[in-house]
N, CA, C and O atoms as a Tripos MOL2 file, in Angstrom:
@<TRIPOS>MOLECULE
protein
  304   303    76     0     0
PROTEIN
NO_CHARGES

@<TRIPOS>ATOM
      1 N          28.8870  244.1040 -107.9280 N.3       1 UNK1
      2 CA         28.9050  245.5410 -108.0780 C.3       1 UNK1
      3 C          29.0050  246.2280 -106.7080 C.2       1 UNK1
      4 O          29.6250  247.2900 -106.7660 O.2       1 UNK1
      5 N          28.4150  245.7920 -105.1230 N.am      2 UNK2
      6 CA         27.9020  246.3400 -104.3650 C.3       2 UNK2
      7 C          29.7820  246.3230 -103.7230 C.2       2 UNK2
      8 O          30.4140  247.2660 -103.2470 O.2       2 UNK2
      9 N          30.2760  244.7500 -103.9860 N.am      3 UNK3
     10 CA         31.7260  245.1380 -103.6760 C.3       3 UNK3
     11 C          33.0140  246.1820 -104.3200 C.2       3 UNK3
     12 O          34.0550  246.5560 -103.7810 O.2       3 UNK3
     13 N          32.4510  246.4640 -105.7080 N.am      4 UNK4
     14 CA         33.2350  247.4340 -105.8060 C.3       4 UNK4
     15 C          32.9680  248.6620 -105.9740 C.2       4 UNK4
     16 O          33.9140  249.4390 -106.1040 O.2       4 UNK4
     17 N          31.9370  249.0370 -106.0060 N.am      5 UNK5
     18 CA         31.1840  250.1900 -105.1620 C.3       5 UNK5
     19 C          32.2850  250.4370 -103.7890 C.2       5 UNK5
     20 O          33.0970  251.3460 -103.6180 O.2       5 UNK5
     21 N          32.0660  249.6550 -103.2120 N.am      6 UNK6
     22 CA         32.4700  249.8570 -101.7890 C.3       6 UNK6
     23 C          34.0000  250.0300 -102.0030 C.2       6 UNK6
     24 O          34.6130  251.0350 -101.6430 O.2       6 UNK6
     25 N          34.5630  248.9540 -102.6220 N.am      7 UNK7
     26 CA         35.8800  249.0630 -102.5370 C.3       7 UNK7
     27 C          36.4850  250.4770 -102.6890 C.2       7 UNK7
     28 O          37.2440  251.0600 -101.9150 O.2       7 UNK7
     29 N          35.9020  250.9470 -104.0240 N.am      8 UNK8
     30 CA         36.3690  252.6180 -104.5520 C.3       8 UNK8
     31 C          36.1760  253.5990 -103.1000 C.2       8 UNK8
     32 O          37.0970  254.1490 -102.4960 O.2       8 UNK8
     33 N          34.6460  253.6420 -102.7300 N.am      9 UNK9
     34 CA         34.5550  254.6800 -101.4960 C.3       9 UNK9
     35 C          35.6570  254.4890 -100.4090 C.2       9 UNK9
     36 O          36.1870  255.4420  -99.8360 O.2       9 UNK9
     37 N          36.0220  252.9090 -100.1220 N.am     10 UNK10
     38 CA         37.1160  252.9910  -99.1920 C.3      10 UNK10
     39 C          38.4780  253.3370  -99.5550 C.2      10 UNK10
     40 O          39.1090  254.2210  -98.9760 O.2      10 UNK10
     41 N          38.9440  252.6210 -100.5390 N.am     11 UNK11
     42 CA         39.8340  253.4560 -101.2270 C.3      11 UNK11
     43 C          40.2380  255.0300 -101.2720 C.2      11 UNK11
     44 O          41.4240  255.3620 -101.2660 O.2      11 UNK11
     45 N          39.1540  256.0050 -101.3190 N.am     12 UNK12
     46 CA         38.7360  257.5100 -101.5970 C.3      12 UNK12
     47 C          38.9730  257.9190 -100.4070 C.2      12 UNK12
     48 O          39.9150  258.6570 -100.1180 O.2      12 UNK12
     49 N          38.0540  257.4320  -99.5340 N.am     13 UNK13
     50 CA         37.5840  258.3220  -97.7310 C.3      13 UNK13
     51 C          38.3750  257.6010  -96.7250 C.2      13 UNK13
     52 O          38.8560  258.1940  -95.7600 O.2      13 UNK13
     53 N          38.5440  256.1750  -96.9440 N.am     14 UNK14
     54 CA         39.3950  255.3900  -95.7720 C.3      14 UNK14
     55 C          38.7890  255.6330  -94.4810 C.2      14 UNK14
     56 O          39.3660  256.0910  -93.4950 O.2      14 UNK14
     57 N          37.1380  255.1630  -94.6050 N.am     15 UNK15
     58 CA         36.0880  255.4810  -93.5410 C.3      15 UNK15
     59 C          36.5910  254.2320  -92.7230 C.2      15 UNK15
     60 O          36.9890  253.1870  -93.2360 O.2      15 UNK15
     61 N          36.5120  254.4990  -91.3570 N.am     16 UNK16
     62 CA         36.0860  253.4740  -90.1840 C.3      16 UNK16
     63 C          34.6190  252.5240  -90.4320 C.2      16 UNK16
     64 O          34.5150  251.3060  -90.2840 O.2      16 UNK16
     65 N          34.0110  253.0780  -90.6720 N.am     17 UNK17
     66 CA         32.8400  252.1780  -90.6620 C.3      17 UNK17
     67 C          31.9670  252.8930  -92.1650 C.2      17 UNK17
     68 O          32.1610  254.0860  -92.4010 O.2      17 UNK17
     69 N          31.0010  252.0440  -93.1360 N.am     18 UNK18
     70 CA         30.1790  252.3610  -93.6800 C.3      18 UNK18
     71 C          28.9790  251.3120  -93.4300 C.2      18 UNK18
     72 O          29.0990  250.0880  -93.3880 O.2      18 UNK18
     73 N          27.8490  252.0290  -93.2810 N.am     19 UNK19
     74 CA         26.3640  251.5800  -93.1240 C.3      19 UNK19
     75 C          25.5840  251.7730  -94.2310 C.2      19 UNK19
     76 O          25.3770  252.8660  -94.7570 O.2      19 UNK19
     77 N          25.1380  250.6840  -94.5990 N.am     20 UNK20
     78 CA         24.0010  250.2400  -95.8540 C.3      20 UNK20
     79 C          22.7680  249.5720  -95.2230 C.2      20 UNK20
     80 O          22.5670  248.7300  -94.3480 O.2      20 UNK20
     81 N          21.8450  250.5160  -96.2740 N.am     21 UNK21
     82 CA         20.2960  250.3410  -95.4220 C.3      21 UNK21
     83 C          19.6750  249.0520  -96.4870 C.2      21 UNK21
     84 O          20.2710  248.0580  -96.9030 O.2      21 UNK21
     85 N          18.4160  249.4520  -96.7060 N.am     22 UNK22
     86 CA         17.6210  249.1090  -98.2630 C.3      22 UNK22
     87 C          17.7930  247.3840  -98.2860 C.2      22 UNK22
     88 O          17.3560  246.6010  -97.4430 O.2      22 UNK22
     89 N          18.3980  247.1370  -99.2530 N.am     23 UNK23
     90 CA         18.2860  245.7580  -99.8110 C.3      23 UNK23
     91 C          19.4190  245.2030  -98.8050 C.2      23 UNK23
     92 O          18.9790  244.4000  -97.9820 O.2      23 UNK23
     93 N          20.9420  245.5150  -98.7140 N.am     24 UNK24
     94 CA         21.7120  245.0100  -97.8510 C.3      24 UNK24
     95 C          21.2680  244.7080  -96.5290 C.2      24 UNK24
     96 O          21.7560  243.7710  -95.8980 O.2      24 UNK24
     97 N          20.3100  245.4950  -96.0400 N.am     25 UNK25
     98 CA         20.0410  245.9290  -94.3090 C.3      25 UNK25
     99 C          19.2160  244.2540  -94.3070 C.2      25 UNK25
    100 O          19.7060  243.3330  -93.6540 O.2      25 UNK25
    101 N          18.0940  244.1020  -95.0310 N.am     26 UNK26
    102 CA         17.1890  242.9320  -94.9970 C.3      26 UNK26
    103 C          17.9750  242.0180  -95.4760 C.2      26 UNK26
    104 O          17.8540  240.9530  -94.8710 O.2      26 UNK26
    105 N          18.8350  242.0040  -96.4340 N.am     27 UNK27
    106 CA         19.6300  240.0490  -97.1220 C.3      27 UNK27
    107 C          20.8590  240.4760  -96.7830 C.2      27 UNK27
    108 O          20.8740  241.2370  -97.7510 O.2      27 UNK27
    109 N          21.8820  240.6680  -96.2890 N.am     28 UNK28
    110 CA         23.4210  241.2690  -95.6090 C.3      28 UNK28
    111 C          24.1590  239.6830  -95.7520 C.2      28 UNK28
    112 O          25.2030  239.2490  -96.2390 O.2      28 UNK28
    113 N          22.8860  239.0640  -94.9740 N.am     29 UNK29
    114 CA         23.8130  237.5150  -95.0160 C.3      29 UNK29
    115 C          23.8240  236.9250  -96.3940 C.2      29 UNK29
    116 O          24.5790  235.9530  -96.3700 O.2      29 UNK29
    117 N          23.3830  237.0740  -97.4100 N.am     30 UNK30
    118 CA         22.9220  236.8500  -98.6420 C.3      30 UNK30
    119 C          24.1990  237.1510  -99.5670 C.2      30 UNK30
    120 O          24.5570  236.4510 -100.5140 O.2      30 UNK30
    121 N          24.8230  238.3350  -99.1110 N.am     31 UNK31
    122 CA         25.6020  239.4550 -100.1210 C.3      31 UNK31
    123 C          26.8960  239.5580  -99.6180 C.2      31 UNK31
    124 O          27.8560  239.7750 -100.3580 O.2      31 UNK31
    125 N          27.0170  239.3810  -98.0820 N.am     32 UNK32
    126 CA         28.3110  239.5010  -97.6220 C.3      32 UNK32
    127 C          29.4950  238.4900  -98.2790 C.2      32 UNK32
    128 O          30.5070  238.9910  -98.7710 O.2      32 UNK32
    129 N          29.3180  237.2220  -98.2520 N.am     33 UNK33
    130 CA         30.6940  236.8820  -98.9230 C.3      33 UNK33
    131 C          31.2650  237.2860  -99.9780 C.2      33 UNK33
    132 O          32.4530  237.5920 -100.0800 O.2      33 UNK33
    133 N          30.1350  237.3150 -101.1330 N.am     34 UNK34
    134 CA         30.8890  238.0710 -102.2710 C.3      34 UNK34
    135 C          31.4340  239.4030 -102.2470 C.2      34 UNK34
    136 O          32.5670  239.6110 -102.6830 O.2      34 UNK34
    137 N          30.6180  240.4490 -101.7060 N.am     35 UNK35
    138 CA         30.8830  241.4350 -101.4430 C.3      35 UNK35
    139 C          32.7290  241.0840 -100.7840 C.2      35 UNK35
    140 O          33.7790  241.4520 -101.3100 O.2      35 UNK35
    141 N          32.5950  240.5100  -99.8790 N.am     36 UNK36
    142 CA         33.9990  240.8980  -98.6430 C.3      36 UNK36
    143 C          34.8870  240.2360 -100.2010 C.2      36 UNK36
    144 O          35.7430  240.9930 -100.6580 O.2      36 UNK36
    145 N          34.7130  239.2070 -100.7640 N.am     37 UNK37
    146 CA         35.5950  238.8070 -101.9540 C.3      37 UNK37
    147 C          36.1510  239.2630 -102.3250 C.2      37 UNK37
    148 O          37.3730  239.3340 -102.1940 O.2      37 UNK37
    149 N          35.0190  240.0760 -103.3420 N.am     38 UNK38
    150 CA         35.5760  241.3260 -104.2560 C.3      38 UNK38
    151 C          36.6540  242.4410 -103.7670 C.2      38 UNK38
    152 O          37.7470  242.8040 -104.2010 O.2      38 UNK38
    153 N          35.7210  242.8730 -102.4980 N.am     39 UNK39
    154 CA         36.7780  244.1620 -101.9690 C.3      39 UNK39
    155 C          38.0580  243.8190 -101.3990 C.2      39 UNK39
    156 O          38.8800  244.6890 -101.1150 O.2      39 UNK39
    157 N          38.3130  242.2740 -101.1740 N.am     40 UNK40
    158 CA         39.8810  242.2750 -100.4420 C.3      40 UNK40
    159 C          40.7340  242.2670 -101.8590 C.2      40 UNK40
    160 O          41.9210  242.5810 -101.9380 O.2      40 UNK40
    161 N          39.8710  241.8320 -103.0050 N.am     41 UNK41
    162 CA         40.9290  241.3460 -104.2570 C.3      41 UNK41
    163 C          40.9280  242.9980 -104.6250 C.2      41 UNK41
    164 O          42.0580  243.3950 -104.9070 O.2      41 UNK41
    165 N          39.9380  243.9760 -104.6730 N.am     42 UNK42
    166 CA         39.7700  245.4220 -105.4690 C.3      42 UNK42
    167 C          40.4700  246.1120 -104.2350 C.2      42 UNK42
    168 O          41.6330  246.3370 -104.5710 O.2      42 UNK42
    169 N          40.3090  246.4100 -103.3350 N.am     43 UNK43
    170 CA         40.5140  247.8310 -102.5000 C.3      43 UNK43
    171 C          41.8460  247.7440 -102.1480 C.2      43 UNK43
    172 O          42.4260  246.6930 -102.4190 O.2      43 UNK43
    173 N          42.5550  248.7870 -101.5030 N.am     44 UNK44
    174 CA         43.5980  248.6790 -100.8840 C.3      44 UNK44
    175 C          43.4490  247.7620  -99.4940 C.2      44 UNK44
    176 O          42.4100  247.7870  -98.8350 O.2      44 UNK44
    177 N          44.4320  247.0720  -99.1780 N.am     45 UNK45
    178 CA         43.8910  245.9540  -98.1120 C.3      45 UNK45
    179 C          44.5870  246.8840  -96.4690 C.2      45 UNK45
    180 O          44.2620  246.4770  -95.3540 O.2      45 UNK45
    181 N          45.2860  247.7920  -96.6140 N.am     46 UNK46
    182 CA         45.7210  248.5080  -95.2270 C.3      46 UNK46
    183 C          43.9380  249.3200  -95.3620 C.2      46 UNK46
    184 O          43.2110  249.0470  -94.4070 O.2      46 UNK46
    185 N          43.5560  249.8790  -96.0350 N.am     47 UNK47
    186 CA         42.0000  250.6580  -95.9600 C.3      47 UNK47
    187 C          41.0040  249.6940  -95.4140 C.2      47 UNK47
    188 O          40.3420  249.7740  -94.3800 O.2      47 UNK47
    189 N          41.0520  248.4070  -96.6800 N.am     48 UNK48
    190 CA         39.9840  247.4850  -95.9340 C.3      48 UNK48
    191 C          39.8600  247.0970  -95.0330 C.2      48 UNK48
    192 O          38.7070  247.0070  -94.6120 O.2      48 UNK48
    193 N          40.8840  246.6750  -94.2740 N.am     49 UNK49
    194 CA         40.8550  246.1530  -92.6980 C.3      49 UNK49
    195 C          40.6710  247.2300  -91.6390 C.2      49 UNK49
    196 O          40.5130  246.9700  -90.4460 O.2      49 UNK49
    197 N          40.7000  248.4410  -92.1460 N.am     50 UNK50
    198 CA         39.9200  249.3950  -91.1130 C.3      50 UNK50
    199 C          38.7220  249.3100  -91.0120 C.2      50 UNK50
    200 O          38.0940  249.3550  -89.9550 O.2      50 UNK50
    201 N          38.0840  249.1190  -92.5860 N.am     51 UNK51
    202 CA         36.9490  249.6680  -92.7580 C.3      51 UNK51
    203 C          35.9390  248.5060  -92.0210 C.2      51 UNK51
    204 O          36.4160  247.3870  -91.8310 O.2      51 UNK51
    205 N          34.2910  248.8420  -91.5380 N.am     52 UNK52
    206 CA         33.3470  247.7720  -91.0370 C.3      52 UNK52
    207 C          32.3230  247.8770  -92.3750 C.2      52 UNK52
    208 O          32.5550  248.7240  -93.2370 O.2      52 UNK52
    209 N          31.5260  247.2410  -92.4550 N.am     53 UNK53
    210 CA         30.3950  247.3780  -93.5260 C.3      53 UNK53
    211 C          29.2760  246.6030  -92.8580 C.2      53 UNK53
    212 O          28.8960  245.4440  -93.0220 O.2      53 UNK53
    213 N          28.8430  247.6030  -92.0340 N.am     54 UNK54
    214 CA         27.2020  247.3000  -91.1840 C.3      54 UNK54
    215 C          26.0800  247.4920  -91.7430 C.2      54 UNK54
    216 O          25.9520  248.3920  -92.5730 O.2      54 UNK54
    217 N          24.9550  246.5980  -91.3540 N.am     55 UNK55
    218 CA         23.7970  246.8650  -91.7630 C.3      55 UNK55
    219 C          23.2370  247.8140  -90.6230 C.2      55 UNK55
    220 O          23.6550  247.8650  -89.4670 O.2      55 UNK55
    221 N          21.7530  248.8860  -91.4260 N.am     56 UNK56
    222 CA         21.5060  249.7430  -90.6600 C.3      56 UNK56
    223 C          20.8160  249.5280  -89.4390 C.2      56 UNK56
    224 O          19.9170  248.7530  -89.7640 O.2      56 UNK56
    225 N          20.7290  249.7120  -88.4590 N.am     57 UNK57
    226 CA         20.2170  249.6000  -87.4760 C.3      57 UNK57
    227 C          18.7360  249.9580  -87.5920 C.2      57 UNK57
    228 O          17.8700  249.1870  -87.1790 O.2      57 UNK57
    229 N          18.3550  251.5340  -88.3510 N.am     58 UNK58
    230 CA         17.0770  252.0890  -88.2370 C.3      58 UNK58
    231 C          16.2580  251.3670  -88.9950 C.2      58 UNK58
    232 O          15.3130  252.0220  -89.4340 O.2      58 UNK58
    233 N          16.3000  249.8040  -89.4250 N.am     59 UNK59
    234 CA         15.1800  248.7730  -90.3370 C.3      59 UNK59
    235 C          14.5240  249.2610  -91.2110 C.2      59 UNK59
    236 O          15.2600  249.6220  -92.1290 O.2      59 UNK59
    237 N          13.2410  249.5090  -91.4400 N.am     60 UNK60
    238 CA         12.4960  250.0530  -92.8380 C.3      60 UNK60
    239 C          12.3490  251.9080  -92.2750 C.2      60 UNK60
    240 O          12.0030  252.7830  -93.0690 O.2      60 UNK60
    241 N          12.6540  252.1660  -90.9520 N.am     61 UNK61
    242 CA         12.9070  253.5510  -91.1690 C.3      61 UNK61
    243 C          13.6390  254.5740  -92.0490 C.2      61 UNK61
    244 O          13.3170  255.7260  -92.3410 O.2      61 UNK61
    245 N          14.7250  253.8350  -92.3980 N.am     62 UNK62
    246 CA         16.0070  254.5740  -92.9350 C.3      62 UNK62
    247 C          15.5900  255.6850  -93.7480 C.2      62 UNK62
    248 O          15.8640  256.8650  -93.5290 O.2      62 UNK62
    249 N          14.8470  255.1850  -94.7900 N.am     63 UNK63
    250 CA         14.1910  256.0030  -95.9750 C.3      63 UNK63
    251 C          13.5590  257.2490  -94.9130 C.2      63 UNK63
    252 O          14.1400  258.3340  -94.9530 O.2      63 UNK63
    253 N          12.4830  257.1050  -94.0570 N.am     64 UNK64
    254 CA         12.0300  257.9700  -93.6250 C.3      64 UNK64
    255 C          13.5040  259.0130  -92.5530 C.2      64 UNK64
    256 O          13.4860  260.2400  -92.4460 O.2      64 UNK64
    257 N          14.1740  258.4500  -92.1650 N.am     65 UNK65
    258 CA         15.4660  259.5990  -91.6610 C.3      65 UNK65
    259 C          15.8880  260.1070  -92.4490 C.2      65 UNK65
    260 O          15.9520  261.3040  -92.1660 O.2      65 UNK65
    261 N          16.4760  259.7800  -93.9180 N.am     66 UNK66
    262 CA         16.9620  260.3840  -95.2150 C.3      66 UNK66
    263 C          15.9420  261.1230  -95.3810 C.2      66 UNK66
    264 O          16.4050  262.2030  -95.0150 O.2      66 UNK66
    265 N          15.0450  261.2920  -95.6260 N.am     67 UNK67
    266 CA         13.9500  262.3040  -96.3250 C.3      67 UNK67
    267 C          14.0510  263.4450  -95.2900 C.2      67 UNK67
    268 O          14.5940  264.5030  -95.6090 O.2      67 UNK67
    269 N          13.5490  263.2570  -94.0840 N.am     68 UNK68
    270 CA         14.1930  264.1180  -93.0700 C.3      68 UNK68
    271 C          15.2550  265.1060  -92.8340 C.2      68 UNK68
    272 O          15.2390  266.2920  -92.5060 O.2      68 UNK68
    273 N          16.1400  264.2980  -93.0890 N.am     69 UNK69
    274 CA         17.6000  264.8110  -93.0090 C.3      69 UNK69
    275 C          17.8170  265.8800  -94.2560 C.2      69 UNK69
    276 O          18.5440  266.8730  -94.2950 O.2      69 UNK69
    277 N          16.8610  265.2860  -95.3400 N.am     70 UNK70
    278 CA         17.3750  266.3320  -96.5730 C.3      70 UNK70
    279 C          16.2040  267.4790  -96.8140 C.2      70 UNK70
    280 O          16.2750  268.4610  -97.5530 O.2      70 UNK70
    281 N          14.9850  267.0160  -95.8750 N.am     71 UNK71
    282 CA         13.9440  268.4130  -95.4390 C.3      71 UNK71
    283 C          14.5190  269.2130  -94.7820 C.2      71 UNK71
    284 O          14.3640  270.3660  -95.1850 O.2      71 UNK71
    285 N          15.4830  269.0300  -93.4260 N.am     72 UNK72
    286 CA         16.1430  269.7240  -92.7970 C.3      72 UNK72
    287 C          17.2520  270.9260  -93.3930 C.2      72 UNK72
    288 O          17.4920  272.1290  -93.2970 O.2      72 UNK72
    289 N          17.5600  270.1280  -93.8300 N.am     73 UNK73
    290 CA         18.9840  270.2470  -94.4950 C.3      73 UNK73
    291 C          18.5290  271.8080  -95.5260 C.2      73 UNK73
    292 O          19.2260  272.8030  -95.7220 O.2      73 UNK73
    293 N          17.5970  271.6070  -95.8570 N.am     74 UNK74
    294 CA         17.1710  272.7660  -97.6300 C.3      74 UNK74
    295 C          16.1730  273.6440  -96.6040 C.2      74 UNK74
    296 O          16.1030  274.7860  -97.0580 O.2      74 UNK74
    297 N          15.6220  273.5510  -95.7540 N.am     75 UNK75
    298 CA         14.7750  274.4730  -94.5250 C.3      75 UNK75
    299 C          15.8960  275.3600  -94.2910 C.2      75 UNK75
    300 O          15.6580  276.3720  -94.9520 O.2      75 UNK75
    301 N          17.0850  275.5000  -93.6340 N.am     76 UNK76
    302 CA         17.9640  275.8780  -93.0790 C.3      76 UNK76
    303 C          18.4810  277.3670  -93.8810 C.2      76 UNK76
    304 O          19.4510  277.9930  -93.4550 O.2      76 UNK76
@<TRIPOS>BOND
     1     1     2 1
     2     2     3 1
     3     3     4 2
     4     3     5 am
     5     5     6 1
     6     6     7 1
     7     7     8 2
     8     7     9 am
     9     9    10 1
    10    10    11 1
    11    11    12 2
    12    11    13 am
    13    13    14 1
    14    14    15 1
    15    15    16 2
    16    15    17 am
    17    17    18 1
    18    18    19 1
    19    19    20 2
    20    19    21 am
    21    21    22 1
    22    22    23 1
    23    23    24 2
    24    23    25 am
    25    25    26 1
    26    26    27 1
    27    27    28 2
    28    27    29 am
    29    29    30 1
    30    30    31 1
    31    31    32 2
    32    31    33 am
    33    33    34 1
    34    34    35 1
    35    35    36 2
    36    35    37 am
    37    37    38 1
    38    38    39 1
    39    39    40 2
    40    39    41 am
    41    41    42 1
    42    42    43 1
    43    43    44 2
    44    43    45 am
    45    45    46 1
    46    46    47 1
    47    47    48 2
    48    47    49 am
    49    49    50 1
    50    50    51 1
    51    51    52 2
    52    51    53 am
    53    53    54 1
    54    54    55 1
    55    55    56 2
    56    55    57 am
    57    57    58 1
    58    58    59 1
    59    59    60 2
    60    59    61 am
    61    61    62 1
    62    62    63 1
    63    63    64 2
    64    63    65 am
    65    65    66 1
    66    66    67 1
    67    67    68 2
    68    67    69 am
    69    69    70 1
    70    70    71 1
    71    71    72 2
    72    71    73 am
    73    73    74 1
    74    74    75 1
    75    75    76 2
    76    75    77 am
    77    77    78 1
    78    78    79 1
    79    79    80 2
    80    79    81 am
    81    81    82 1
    82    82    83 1
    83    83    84 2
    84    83    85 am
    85    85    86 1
    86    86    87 1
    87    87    88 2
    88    87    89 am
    89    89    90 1
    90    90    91 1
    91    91    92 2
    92    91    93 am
    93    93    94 1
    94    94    95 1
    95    95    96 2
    96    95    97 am
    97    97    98 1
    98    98    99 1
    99    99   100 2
   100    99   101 am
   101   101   102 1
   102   102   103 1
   103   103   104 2
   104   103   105 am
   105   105   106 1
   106   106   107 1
   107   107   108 2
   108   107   109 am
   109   109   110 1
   110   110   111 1
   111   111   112 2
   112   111   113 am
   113   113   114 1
   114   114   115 1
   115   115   116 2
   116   115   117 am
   117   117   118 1
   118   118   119 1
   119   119   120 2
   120   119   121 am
   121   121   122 1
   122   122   123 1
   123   123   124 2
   124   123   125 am
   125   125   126 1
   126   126   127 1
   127   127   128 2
   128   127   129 am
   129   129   130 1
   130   130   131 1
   131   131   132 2
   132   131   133 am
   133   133   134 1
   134   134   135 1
   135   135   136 2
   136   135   137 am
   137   137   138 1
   138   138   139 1
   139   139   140 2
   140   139   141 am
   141   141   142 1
   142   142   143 1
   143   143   144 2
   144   143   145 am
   145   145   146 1
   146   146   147 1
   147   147   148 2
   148   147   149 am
   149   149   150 1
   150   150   151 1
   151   151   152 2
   152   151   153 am
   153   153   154 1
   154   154   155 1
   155   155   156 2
   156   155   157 am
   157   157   158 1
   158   158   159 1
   159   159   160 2
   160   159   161 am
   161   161   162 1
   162   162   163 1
   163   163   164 2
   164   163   165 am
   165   165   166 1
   166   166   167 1
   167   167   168 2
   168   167   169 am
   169   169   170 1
   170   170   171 1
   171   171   172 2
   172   171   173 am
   173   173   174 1
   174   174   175 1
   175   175   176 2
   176   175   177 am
   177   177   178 1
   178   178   179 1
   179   179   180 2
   180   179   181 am
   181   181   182 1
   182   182   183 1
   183   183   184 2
   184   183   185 am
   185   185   186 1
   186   186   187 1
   187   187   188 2
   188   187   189 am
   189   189   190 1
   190   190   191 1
   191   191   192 2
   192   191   193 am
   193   193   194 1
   194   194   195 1
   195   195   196 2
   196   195   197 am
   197   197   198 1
   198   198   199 1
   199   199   200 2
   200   199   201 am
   201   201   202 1
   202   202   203 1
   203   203   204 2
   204   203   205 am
   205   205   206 1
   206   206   207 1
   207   207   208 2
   208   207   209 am
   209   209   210 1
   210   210   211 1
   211   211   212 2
   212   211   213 am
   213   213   214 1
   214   214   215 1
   215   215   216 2
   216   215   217 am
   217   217   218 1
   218   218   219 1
   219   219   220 2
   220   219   221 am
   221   221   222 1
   222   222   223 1
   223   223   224 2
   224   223   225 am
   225   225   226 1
   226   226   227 1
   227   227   228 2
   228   227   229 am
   229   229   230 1
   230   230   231 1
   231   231   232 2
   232   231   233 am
   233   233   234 1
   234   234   235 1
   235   235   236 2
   236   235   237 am
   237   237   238 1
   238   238   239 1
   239   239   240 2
   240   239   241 am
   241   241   242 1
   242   242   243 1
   243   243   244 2
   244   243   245 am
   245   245   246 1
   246   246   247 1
   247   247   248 2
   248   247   249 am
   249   249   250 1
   250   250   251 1
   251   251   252 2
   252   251   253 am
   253   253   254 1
   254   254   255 1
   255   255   256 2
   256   255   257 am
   257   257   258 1
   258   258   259 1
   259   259   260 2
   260   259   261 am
   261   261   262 1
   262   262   263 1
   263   263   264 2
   264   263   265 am
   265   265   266 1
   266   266   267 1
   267   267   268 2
   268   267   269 am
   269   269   270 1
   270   270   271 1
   271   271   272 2
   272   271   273 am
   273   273   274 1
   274   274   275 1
   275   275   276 2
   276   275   277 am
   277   277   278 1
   278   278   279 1
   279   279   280 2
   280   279   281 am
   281   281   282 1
   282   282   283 1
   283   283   284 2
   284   283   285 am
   285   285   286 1
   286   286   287 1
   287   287   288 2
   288   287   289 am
   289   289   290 1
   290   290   291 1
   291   291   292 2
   292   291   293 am
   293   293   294 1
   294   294   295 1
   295   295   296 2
   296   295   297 am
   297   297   298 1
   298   298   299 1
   299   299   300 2
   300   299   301 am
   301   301   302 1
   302   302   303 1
   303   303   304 2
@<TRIPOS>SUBSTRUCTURE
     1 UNK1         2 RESIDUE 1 A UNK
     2 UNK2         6 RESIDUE 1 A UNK
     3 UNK3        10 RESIDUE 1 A UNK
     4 UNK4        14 RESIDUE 1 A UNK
     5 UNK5        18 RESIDUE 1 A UNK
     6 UNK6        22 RESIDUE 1 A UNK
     7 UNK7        26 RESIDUE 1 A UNK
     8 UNK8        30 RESIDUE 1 A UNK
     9 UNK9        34 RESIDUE 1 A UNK
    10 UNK10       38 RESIDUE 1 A UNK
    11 UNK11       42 RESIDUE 1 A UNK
    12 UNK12       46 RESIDUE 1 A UNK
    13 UNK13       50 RESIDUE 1 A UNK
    14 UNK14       54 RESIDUE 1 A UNK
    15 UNK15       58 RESIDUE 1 A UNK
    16 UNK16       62 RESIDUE 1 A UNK
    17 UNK17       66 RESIDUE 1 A UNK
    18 UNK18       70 RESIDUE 1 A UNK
    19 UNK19       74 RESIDUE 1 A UNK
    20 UNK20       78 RESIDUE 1 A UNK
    21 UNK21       82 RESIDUE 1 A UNK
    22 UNK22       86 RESIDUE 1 A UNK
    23 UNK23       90 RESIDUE 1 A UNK
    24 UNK24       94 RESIDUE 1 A UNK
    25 UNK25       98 RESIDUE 1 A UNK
    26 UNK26      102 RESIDUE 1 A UNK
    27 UNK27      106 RESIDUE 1 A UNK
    28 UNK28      110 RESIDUE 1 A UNK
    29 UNK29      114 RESIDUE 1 A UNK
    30 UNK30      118 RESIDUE 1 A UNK
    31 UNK31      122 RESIDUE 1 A UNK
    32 UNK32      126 RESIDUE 1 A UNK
    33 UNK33      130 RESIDUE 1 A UNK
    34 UNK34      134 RESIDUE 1 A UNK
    35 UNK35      138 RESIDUE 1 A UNK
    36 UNK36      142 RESIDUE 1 A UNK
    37 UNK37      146 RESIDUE 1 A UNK
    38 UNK38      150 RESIDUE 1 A UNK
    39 UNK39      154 RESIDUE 1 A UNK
    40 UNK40      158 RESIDUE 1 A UNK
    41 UNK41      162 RESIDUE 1 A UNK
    42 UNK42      166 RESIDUE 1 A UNK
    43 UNK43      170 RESIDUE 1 A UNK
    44 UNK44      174 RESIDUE 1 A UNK
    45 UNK45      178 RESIDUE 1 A UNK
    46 UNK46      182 RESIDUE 1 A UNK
    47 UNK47      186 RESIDUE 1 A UNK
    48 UNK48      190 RESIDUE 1 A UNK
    49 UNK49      194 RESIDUE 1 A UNK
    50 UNK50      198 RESIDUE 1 A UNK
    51 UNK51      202 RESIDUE 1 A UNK
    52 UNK52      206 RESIDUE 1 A UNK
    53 UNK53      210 RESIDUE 1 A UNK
    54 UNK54      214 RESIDUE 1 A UNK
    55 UNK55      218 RESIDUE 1 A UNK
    56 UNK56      222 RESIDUE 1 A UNK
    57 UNK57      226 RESIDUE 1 A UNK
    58 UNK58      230 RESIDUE 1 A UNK
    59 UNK59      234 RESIDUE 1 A UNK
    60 UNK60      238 RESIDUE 1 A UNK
    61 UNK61      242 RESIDUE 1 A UNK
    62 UNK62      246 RESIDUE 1 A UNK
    63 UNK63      250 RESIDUE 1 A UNK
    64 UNK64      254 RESIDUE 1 A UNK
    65 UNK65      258 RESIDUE 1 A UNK
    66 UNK66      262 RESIDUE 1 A UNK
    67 UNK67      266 RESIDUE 1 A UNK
    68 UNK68      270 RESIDUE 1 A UNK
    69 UNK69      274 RESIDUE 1 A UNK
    70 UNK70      278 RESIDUE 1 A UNK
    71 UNK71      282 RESIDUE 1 A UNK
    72 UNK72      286 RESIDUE 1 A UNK
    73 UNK73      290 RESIDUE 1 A UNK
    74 UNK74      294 RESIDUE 1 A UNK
    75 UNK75      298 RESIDUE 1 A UNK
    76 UNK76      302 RESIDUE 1 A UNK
């Protein structure tokens, strides 16, 4: 699912890079082959080879920057 999830968003936005926190960020090595599987057979393959699919850098923070970001965000 997590590969064609992805595949569609790249498909759509044709992002340079997408970052996944949560469950991917901790098992990445776990999920990546299938994942990359799926999306070379589903996505457009000129999109996919742009695209990166990183784990997040900010570790069990993430949640706490999102909450943040969307306190900010509705303050404004």
């Amino acid at each position: 699912m997590l590969g064609e999830t992805l595949s569609v968003l790249v498909d759509l936005l044709n992002p340079q890079a997408i970052i996944l926190g949560g469950v991917y960020m901790r098992s990445h090595h776990l999920l990546e082959e299938e994942m990359y599987r799926v999306m070379e057979a589903e996505a457009l393959s000129v999109s996919a080879k742009v695209c990166q699919i990183l784990p997040s850098a900010l570790g069990e923070q993430i949640g706490d920057f999102a909450a943040l970001s969307l306190a900010a965000y509705h303050a404004e």
